[in-house]
C-alpha positions in Angstrom: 3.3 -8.9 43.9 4.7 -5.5 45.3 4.9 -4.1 41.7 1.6 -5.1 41.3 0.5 -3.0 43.9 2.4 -0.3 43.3 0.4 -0.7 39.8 -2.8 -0.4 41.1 -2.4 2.3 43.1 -1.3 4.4 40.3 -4.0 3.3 38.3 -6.2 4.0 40.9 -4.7 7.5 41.1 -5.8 7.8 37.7 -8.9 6.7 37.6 -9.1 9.2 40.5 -7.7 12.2 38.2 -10.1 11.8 35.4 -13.3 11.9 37.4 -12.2 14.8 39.1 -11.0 16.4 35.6 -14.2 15.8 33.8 -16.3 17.2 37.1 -14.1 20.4 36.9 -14.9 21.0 33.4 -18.6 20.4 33.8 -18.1 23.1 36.6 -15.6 25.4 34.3 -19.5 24.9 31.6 -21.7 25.9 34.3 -24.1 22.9 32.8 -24.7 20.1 31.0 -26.6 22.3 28.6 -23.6 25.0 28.1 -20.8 23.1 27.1 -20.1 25.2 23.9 -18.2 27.1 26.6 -15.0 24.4 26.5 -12.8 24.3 23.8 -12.7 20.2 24.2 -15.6 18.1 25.9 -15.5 17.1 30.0 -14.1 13.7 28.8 -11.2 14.9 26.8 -10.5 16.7 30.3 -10.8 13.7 32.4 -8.1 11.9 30.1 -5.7 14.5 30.2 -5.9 14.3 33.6 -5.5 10.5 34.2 -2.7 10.0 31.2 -0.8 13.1 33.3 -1.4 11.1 36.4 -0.2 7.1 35.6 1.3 7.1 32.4 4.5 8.7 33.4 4.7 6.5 36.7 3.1 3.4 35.1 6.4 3.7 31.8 9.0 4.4 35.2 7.7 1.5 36.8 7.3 -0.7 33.7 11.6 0.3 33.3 12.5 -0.5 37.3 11.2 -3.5 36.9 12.9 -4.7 33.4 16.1 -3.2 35.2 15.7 -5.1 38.6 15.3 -8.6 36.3 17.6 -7.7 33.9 20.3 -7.2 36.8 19.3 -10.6 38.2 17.3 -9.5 41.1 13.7 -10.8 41.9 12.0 -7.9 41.2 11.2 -5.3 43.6 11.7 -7.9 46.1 14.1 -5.7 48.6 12.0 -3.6 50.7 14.2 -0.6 51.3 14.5 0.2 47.5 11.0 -0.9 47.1 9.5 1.4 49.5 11.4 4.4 48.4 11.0 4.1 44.3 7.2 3.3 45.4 7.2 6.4 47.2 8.6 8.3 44.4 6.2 7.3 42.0 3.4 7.5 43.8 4.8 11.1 44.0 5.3 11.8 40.6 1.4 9.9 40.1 0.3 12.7 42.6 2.3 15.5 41.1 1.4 15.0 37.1 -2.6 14.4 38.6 -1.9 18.3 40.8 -0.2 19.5 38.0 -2.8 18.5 35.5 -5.5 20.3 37.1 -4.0 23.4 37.7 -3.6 23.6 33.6 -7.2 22.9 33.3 -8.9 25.5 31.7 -12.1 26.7 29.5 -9.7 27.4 26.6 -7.4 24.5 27.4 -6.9 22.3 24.6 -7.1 19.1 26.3 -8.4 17.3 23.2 -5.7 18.2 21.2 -3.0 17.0 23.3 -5.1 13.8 24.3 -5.1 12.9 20.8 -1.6 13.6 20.3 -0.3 11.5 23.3 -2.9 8.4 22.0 -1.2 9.0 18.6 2.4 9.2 20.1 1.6 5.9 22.3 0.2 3.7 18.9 3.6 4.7 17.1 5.6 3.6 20.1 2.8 0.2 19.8 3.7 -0.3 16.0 7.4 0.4 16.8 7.7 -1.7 19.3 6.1 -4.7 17.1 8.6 -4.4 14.8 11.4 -4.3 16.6 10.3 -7.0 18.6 9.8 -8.9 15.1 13.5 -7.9 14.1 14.6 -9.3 17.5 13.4 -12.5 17.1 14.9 -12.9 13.0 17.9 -11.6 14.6 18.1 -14.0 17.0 17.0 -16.9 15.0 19.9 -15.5 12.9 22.4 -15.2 15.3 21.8 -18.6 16.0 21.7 -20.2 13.1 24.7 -18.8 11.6 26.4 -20.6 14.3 24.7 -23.9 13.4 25.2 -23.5 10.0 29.5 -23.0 10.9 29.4 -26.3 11.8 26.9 -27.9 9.7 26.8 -27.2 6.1 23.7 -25.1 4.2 23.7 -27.7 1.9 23.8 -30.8 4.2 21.1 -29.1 6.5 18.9 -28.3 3.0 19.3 -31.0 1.1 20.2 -34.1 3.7 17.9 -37.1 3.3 18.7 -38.4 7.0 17.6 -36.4 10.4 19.9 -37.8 13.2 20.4 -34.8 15.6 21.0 -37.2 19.0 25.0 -36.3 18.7 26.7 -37.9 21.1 29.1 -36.7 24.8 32.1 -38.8 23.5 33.9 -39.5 20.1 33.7 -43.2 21.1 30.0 -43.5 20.9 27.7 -44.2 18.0 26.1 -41.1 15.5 28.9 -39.5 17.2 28.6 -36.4 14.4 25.0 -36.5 14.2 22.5 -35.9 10.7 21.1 -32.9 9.9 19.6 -33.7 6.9 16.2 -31.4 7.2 14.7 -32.9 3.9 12.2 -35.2 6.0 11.0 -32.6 8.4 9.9 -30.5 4.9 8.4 -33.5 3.6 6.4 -34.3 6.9 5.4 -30.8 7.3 4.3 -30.6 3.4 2.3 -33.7 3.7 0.7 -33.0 7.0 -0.2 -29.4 6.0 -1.7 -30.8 2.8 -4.0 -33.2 4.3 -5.4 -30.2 6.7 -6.2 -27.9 3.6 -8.0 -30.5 1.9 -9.9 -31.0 4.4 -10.1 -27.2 5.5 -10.4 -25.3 2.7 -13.4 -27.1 0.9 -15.1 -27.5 3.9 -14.7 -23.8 5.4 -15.2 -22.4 2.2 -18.5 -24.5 1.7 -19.5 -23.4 5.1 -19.0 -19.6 4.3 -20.8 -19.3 1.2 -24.3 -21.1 2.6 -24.0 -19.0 5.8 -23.4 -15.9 3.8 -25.7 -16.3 1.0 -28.1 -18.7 1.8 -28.2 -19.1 5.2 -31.5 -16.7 7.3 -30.6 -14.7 10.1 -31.6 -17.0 13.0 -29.8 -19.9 11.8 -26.6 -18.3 11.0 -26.6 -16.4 14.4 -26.6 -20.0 15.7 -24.2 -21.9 13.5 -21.5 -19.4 13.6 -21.1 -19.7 17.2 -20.9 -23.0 17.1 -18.6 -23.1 14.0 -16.4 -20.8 15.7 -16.6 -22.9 19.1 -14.1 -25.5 17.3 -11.3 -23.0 17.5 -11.7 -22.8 21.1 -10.9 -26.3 21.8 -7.4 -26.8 23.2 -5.0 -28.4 20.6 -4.4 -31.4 23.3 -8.2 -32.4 23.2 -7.2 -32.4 19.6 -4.5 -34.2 19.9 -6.0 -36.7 22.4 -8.9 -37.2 19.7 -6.6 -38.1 16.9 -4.6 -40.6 18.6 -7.5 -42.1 20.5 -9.9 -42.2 18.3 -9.0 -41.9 14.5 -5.9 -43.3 14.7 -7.4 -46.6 15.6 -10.1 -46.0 13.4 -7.3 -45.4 10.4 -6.0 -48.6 11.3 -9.0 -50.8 11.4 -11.0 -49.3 8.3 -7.1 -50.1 6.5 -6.5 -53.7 7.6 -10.4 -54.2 6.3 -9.1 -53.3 3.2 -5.8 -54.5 3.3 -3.7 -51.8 4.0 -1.0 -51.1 6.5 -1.2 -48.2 8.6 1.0 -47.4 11.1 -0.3 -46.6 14.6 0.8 -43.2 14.2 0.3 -41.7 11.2 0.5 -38.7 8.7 -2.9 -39.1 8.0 -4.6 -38.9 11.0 -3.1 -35.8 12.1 -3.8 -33.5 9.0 -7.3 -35.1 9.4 -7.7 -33.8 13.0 -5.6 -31.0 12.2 -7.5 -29.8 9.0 -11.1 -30.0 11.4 -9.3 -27.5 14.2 -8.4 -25.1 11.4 -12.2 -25.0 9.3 -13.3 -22.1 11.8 -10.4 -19.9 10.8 -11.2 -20.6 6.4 -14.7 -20.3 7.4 -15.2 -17.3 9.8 -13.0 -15.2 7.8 -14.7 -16.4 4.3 -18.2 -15.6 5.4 -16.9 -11.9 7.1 -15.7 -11.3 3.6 -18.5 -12.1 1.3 -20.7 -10.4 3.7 -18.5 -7.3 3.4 -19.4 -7.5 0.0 -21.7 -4.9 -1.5 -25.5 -5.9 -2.2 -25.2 -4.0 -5.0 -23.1 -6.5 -7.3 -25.9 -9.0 -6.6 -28.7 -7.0 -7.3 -26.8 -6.0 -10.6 -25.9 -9.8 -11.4 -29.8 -10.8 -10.8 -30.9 -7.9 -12.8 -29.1 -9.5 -15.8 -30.7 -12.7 -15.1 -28.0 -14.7 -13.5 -29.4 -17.3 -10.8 -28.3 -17.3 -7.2 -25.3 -20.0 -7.5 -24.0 -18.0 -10.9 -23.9 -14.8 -8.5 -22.2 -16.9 -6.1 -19.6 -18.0 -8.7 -19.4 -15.5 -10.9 -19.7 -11.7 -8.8 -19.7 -12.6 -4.8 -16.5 -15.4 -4.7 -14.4 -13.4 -7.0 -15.1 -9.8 -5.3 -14.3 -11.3 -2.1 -11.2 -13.6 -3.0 -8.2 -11.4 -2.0 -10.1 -12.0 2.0 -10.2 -15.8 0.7 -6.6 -16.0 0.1 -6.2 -14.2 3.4 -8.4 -16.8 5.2 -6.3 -19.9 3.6 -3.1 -18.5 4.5 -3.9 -17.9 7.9 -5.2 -21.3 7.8 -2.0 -22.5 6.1 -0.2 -20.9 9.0 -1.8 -22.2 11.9 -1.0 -25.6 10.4 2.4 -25.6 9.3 2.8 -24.4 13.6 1.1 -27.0 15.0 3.0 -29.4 17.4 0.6 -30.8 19.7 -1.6 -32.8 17.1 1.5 -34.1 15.1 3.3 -35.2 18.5 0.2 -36.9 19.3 -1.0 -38.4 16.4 1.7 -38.4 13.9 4.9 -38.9 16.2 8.6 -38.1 16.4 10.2 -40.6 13.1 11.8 -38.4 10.7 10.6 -40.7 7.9 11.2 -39.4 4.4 8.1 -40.6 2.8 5.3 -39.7 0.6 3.1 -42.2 2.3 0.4 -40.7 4.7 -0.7 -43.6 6.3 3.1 -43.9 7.6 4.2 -41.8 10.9 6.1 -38.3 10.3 6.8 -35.4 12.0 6.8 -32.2 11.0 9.2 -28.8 12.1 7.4 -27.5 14.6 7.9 -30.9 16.3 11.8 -31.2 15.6 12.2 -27.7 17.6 10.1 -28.7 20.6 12.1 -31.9 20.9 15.5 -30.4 20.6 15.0 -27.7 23.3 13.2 -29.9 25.8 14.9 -30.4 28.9 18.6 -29.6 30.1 20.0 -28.3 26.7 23.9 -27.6 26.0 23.5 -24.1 23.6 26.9 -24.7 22.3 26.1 -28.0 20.3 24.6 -28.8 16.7 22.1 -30.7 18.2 20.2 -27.5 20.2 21.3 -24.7 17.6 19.8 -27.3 15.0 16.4 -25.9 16.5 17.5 -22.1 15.2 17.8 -23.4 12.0 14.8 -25.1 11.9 13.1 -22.0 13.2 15.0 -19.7 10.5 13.8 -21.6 7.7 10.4 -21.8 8.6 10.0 -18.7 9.2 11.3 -18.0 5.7 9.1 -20.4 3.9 6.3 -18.8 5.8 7.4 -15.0 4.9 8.0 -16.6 0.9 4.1 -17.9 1.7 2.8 -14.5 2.3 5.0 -13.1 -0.7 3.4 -15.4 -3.0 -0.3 -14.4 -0.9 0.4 -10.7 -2.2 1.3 -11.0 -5.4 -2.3 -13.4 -6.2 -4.1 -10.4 -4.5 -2.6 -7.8 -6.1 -3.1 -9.2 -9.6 -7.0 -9.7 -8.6 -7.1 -6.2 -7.6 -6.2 -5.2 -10.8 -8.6 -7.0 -12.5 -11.7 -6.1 -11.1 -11.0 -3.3 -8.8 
């Protein structure tokens, strides 16, 4: 809470500095009307001004703070160091915002170097993303390589059996533990399978009438609502698939004389594939949208009808965005957890049977890092190496994305 005061202050501060900077160089023009007088407008001013002001204090704060944690303190819970690194920042705040206007100038440059510190501050954003992206393969890494010392590739790959409850003693059963992985793959498959056929047709169905046939009025309604389904919290999902179509599932199979398990494969990617329509359809319909009403005017001029234009000039221009839309979709199903726990449940079943329970990846992680976990056993680093491979059959999925797109591109581009 102190930090965060500190925090605001400075802010404040800033704020402060670029109200005053833009009103000195409206006064510097004279008027509103005679700003030709400045080399860069009151604005560009004000933000030199405020950046000089909190960014230096808000980056020193930012670094106490990850220090004090680091080190194992609370914070900036002591109030003798607290009070004076507040009062020095709120000193260098002052001194940047005094310092700041003093440079202030009719010739001062203050767009230039504005731009130049908002183009220094998106490289440190990018840079930061990817090294927070190598951090986390490195970790997973890390990790794994130390599952993987005690667990063979090949057992962890190509094991039919997933056993990880490894027991305290020699003495007691599963006492080594199986780390077959082969029936997490094949529950994630299936799972993600059943959500795309239900996903894909339907979201891509949905884009194309509210791109092309939909009016104005109705798609500025049914959008909206589309959308709303990717607001809903995966739990309500989850709570829908086991309350209501699981049992459903299970009665409409013992009317026709099949047996479905109370949790099953199927009623997950069912549920699943509904919470992931928005994200095929909303992207879909932004695409063939951003497609130019010239290559429909052109395919009606040559007498093609509406669904041939469709077919034929709008779903081809616009299918590297399509192959965007499904593997996001893809994605955001293959990292579900709630929906699978809830509907699908923990058996690591290796089994091509849908209406049978699975689980999926996602799931295996959650459940081996829940609770009071030992990080020097099989069981928890099995979680790494769950995490490792997943993320490499996701990076393989995008691989695969870029090369369809590409050849596209060079078709018709």
């Amino acid at each position: 809470m102190p930090s965060l005061i500190l925090a605001g202050a400075i802010l404040i501060l800033g704020l402060l500095g670029y109200g005053v900077g833009a009103a000195r160089a409206r006064a510097f023009a004279g008027a509103q009307t005679r700003l030709a007088r400045l080399h860069s407008r009151p604005g560009y001013h004000g933000l030199y001004v405020a950046f000089s002001a909190g960014l230096p204090a808000l980056l020193l704060l930012a670094l106490w703070q990850g220090a004090s944690l680091g080190l194992g303190n609370q914070g900036l819970g002591d109030k003798v160091p607290f009070l004076a690194g507040a009062a020095f920042l709120l000193a260098l705040s002052l001194a940047g915002l005094g310092l700041a206007l003093g440079r202030l100038a009719p010739g001062f440059r203050a767009r230039i170097r504005v731009e130049r510190l908002a183009s220094g501050l998106m490289l440190a954003a990018s840079t930061a993303a990817i090294l927070i992206t190598a951090g986390i393969v490195l970790s997973l890494l890390f990790e794994a390589l130390r599952f993987f010392a005690r667990v063979p590739l090949a057992d962890f790959l190509f094991g039919l059996e997933w056993s990880p409850q490894t027991a305290l003693r020699e003495d007691q059963v599963a006492s080594a533990g199986a780390f077959g992985a082969v029936p997490l793959f094949a529950g994630t498959l299936m799972v993600t399978m059943i959500a795309m056929a239900v996903a894909a047709p339907i979201g891509l169905l949905a884009a194309i009438y509210l791109s092309e046939y939909a009016g104005p009025r109705l798609r500025a309604l049914a959008k909206p609502a589309l959308e709303m389904l990717a607001g809903v919290p995966t739990v309500v999902y989850g709570f829908f698939a086991a309350l209501t179509v699981a049992p459903a599932l299970r009665q409409a199979g013992a009317v026709v004389g099949l047996d479905v398990a109370a949790e099953s494969a199927l009623a997950a990617g069912l549920v699943m594939g509904v919470m992931i329509i928005p994200f095929v359809s909303s992207l879909s319909d932004d695409v063939m949208n951003a497609v130019p009403q010239s290559l429909r005017d052109g395919s009606y001029a040559l007498g093609a009808t509406k669904s041939e234009t469709i077919a034929k000039v709008v779903f081809p221009a616009a299918l590297p965005g399509i192959v965007g839309a499904l593997l996001l979709a893809v994605s955001r199903a293959i990292g579900e957890t709630m929906i699978v726990v809830m509907a699908a449940g923990l058996a690591a079943n290796l089994t091509a049977n849908p209406l049978a329970a699975a689980t999926t990846v996602t799931v295996q992680i959650v459940t081996l890092l829940v609770g009071d976990q030992e990080f020097d056993s099989a069981k928890t680093l099995a979680a790494f190496a769950l995490g490792l491979t997943l993320f490499v059959a996701t990076l393989a999925l995008n691989v695969v994305a870029l090369a369809v797109v590409r050849r596209y591109r060079e078709r018709y581009v």
